[in-house]
C-alpha positions in Angstrom: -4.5 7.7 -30.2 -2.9 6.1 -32.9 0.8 8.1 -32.3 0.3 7.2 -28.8 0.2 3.6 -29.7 2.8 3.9 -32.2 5.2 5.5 -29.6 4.2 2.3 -26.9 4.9 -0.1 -29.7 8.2 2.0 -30.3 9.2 2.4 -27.0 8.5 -1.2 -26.1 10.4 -2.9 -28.7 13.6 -0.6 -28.0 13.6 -0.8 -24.2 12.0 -4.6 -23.3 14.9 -6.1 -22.2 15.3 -3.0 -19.6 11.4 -3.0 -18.6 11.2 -6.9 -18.0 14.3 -6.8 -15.3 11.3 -7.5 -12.5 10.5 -11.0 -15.0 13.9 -12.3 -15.1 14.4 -11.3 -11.7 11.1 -13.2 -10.9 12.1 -15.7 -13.4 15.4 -16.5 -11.7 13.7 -17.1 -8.1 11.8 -19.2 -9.4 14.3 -21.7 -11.3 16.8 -21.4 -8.1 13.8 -22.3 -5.9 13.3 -25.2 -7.9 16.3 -26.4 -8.3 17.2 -26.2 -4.1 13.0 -28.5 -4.4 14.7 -31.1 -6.6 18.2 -31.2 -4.4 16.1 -31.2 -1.4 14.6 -34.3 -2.8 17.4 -35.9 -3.7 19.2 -35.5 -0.3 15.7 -37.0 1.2 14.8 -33.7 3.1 11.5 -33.8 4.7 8.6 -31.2 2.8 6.2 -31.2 5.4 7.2 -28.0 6.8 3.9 -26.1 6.3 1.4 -28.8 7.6 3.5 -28.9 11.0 3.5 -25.5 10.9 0.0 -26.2 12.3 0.7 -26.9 15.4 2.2 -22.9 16.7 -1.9 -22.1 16.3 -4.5 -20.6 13.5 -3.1 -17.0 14.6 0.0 -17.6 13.2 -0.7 -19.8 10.4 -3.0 -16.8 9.4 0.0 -14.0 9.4 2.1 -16.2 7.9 -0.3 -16.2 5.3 -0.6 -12.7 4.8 2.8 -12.3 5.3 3.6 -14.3 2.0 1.4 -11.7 0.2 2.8 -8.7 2.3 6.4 -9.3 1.6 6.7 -11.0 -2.3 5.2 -7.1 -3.7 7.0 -5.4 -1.7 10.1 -6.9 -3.1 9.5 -7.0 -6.8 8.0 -2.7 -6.1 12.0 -2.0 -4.3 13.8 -3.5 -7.6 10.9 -1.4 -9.8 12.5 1.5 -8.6 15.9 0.3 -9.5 14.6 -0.4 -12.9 12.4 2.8 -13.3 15.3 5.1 -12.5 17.5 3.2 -15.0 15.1 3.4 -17.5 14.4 7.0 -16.6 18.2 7.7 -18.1 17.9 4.9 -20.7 15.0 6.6 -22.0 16.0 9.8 -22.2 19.1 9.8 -23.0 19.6 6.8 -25.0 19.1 8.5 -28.1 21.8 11.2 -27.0 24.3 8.3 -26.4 23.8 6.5 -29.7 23.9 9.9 -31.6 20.4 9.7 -32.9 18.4 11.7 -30.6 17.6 14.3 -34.0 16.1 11.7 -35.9 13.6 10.6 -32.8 13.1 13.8 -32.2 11.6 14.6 -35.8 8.9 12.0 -35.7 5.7 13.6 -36.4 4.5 14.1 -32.8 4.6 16.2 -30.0 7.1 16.0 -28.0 4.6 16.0 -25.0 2.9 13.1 -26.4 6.3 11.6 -26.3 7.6 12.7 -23.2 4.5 11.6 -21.6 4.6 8.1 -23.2 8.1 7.3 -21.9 7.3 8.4 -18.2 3.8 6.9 -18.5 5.7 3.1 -19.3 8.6 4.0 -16.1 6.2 4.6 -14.3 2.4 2.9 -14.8 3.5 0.5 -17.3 6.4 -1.0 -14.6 4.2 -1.2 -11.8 1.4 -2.7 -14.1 4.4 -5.7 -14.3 4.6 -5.6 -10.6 0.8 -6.3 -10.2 0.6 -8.9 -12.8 3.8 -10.7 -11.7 2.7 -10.6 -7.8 -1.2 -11.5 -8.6 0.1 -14.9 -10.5 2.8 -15.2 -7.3 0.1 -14.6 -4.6 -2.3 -17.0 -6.7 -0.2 -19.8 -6.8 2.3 -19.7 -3.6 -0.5 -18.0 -1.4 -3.2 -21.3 -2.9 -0.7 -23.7 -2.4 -0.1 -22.8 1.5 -3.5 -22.0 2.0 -4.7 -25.3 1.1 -1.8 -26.8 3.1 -2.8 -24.6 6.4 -6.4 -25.2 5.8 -7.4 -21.2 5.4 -8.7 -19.1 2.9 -6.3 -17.3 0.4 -7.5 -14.5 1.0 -5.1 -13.5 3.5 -2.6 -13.6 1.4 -4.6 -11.6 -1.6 -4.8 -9.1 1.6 -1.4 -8.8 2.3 -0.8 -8.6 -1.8 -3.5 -5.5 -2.1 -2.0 -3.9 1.3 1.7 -4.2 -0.4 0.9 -3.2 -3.5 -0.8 0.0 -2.7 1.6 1.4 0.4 4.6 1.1 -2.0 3.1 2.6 -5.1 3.5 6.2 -4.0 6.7 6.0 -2.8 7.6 3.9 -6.2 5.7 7.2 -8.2 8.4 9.5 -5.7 11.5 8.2 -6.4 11.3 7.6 -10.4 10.0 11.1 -10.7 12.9 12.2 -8.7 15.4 10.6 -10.9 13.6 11.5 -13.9 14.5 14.9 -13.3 18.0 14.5 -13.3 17.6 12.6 -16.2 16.1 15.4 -18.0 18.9 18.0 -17.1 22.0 15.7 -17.2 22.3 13.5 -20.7 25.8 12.0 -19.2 26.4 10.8 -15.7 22.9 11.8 -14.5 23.1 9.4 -11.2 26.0 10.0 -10.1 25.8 13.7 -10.4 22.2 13.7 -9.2 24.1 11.7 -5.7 26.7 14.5 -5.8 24.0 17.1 -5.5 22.1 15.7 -2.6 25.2 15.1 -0.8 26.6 18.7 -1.7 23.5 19.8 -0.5 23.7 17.3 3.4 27.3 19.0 3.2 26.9 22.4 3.1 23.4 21.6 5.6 26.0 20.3 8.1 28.6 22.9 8.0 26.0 25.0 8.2 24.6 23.7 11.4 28.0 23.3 13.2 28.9 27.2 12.1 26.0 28.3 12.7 24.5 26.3 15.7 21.2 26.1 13.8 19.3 22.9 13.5 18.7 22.7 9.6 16.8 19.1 8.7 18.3 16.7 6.6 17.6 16.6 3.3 18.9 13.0 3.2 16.4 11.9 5.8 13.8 13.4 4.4 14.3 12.1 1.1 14.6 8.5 2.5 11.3 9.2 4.1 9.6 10.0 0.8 11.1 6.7 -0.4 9.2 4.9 2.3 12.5 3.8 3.6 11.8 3.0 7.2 8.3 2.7 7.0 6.1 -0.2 6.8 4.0 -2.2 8.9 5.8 -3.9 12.3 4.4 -7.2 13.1 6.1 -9.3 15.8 5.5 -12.8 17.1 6.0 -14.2 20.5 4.2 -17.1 22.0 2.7 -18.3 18.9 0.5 -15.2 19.1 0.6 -11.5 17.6 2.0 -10.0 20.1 1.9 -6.2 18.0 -1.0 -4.1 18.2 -2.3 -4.5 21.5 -2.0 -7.9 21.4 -4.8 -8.1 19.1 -6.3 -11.1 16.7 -4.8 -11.6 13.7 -7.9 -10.9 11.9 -8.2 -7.4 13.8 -4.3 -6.8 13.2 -4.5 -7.4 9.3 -7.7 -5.2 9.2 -5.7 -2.7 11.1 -2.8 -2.4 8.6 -4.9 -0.7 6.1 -5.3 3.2 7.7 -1.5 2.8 7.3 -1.3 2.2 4.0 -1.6 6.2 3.4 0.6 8.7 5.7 1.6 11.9 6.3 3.7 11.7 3.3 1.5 10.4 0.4 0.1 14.1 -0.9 3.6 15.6 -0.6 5.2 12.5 -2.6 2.4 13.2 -5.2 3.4 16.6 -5.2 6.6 16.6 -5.5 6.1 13.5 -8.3 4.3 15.9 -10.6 6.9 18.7 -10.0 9.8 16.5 -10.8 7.9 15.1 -13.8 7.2 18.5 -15.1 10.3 19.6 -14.2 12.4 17.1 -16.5 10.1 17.5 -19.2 11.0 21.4 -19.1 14.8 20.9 -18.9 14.5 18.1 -21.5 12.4 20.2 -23.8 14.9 22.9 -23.5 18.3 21.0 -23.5 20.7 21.2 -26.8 19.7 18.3 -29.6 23.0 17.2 -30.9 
């Protein structure tokens, strides 16, 4: 236990400024939102935005609600996979790059304890940021409009929890995926692992004009993993939900969460332990120099 926390501490304090991209993203929202507060201020703008927002109807002061919870995750989870699959290469290959990959290497530790450290902060210790950011986001956005549309925060925790959990595996699926590439390419590893799956969509289409076959596309299915077109579909029309059979907004929130986990949650599991394993094998394998 004690290696493991000396590699955290180690890992940390090298890569921080890398890990905390989601905080200074956050961070930067935050300053330009105030700054466009005090401007708005100064030019006499009126701020009562969300108590007239009252008057389209509780229905839609509720989704609103949720949305705010729904959507603020979802962001900060799409630019933790930018992060995690820069990290991915920064982690791994970082030591290459600087030309002192031997002398990490010769720590007194296994190199799966090590391994398994570096994926385990890409990939839990990231989205552990994600939580923490949105829960302290939710609490004080998601309080502030609840108080001001007279309903309980809890939609918006509900639309946090719902957001949180839907993108996770998909989050898991596409670090995994670059950390493979990671693992077998010390240079270049993005842009060859693009050249790949676009070698691979090329020779699928030749293939299916040449051939007349129908092969799927690898592409697509790949974006599907990702969670890229996926999502919950909530429309408004009349100052009512108007999605779902026209249901309440209670019974259309509810309804969200047998969504949260598809068709495609066991294979991105799957295939997130394969491509984990499988960089750690072409990692373990690959020349130290």
């Amino acid at each position: 236990m004690k290696q493991i926390k000396a590699l955290i501490k180690k890992e940390l304090w090298t890569h921080w400024a890398t890990m905390m991209l989601p905080s200074w993203f956050t961070l930067g929202v935050i300053v330009t939102f105030l700054i466009g507060l005090i401007w708005a201020l100064i030019q006499g703008a009126d701020l009562n935005f969300f108590v007239n927002m009252k008057s389209f109807g509780n229905e839609y002061d509720k989704i609103v609600l949720w949305g705010l919870g729904l959507a603020g995750p979802a962001m900060l989870a799409f630019l933790a996979m930018l992060t995690g699959t820069g990290m991915a290469d920064t982690m791994l290959n970082s030591g290459f790059k600087k030309h002192c990959e031997i002398f990490h290497l010769s720590q007194p530790v296994s190199l799966p304890k090590i391994i398994g450290v570096k994926f385990g902060l890409i990939t839990l210790g990231l989205y552990l940021q994600i939580v923490i950011i949105s829960l302290l986001g939710v609490t004080a956005a998601g309080s502030y409009l609840a108080i001001k549309l007279g309903l309980s925060v809890a939609y918006a925790y509900t639309g946090m929890l719902q957001s949180l959990i839907s993108m996770f595996f998909p989050f898991l699926f596409v670090v995994s995926f670059y950390w493979m590439f990671a693992g077998i390419f010390k240079n270049g590893s993005f842009m060859k692992s693009v050249a790949i799956v676009a070698g691979i969509e090329i020779a699928r289409n030749i293939l299916n004009k040449a051939t007349g076959f129908h092969f799927p596309s690898l592409v697509a299915y790949l974006g599907k993993l990702a969670g890229l077109g996926s999502g919950v579909n909530i429309s408004l029309a009349d100052n009512k939900v108007s999605s779902l059979g026209n249901a309440t907004a209670d019974a259309t929130i509810n309804s969200v969460w047998p969504m949260l986990l598809d068709e495609f949650t066991l294979q991105r599991i799957a295939f997130s332990i394969i491509f984990f394993a499988a960089g750690y094998w072409f990692y373990s394998r690959r020349e130290i120099s």
